[in-house]
Structure formats: C-alpha cells, structure tokens
C-alpha positions in Angstrom: 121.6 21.8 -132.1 119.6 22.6 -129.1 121.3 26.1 -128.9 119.9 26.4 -132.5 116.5 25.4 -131.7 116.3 27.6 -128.5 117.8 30.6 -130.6 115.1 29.8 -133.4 112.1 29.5 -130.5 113.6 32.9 -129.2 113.8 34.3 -132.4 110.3 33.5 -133.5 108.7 35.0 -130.4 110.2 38.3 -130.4 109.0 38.2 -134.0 105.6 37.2 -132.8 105.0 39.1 -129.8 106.6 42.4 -131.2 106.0 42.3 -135.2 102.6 40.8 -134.6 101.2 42.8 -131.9 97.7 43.4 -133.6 97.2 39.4 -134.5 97.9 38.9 -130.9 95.8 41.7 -129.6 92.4 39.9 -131.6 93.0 36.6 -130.5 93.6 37.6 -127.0 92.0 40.8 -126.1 88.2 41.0 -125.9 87.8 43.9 -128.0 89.4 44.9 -131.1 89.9 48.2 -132.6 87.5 47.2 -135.7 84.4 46.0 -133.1 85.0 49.1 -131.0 84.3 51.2 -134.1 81.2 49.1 -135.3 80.1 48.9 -131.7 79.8 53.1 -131.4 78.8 52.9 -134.8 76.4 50.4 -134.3 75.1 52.5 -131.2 74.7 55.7 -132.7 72.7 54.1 -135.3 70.3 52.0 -132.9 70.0 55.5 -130.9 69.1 57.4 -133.8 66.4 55.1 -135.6 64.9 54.5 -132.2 61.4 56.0 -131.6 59.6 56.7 -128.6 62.1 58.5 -126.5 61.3 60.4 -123.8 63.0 63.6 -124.2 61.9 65.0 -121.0 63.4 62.2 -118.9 67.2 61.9 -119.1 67.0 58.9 -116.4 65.1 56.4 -119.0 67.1 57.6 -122.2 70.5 57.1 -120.0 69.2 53.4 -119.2 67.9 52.9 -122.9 71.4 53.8 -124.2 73.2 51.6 -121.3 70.6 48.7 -122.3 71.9 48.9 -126.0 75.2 49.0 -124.7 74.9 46.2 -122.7 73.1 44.1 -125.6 75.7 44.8 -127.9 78.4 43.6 -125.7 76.4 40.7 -124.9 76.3 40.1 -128.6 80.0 40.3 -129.4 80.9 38.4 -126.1 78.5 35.6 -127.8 79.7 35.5 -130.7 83.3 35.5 -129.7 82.6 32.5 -127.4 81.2 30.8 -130.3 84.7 31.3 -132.4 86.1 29.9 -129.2 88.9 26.6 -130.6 88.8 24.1 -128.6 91.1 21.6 -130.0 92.8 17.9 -128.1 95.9 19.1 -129.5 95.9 22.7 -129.2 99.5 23.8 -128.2 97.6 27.0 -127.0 95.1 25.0 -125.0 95.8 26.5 -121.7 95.6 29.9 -122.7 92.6 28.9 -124.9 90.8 28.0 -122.3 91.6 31.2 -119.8 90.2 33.3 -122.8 87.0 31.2 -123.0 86.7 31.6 -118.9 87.2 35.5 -119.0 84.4 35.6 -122.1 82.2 33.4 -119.5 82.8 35.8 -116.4 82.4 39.0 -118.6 79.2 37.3 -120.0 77.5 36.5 -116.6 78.8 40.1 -115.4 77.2 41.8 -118.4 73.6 39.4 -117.9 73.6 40.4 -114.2 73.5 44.1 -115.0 71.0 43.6 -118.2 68.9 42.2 -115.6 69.2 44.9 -112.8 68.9 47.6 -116.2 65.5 45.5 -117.0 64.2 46.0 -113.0 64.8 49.9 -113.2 
C-alpha cells in the first residue's frame, strides 16, 4: 500500500512538472508569456500616444521609455503580490511564501531605480 501511494505521488508529479509546465511556469515565474506581450504592447502604445518628446535629446526619451518600463513592472509586480494565497493550510505554503519574498525584493529593486530614474 505504501509502494502504491509512493508510485501514485511519483506518478502525479512527473505528470505535473512535465505535462503542466505552462500552469507551473504562471504560478511560479514572475512573468508570463501573455504579460510579456501586453507589457511591449502596452509600451509601444504609451510611447506612441505620448506627447512632448524631445526628439533632439535621445538621453531624456531613453529615460522616459525606461520610466514606463519601470512603471509597468511596478504595476504587474503589484498586482501579482495582491493575487499572492496565503492560506493556514496551504500545502504549498513554503514555496508560497518564497514567491511572495522574491515579488517583495524585485518590488523594492524596481522602486529604488524609479527613484534614481526620477533624480536624473
């Protein structure tokens, strides 16, 4: 009975980790394809309706564009922490809770260099 059960955990997470690789990739990874796409999309749309660039100086449009960047990561990194499950009886808790810390680093990371961007 045990062998069963250790055969059925095995089982299920080769199916998980190798049938399931996208579902795993979302909850775990920071990015997904989908907000990559919307994020250059998102970009090239904020960069295109904006008015008032200086064409003459490459230096401010380069840190304009890098500002938007840095907002829109902001944005997602926000809004991913707010998804965030925290649960008493999470079986993932651990894990959980790693992913939460890395959003918090890349969050403080991304405010400290929206700041220094604000300065220049």
């Amino acid at each position: 009975q045990q062998q069963q059960q250790q055969q059925q955990q095995q089982q299920h997470e080769q199916q998980f980790t190798s049938g399931n690789k996208n579902a795993l990739r979302s909850h775990y990874s920071t990015i997904s394809p989908v907000v990559e796409r919307f994020k250059s999309t998102d970009i090239e749309r904020l960069m295109s309706q904006s008015i008032g660039y200086d064409e003459t100086s490459p230096v401010s449009t380069a840190l304009e564009k890098r500002y938007r960047e840095l907002q829109l990561q902001k944005r997602y990194l926000e809004t991913c922490l707010s998804k965030v499950p925290l649960h008493k009886f999470d079986k993932n808790r651990i894990s959980t809770l790693k992913w939460k810390e890395d959003l918090e680093a890349q969050l403080d990371r991304i405010d400290a260099e929206l700041g220094s961007v604000r300065l220049s």
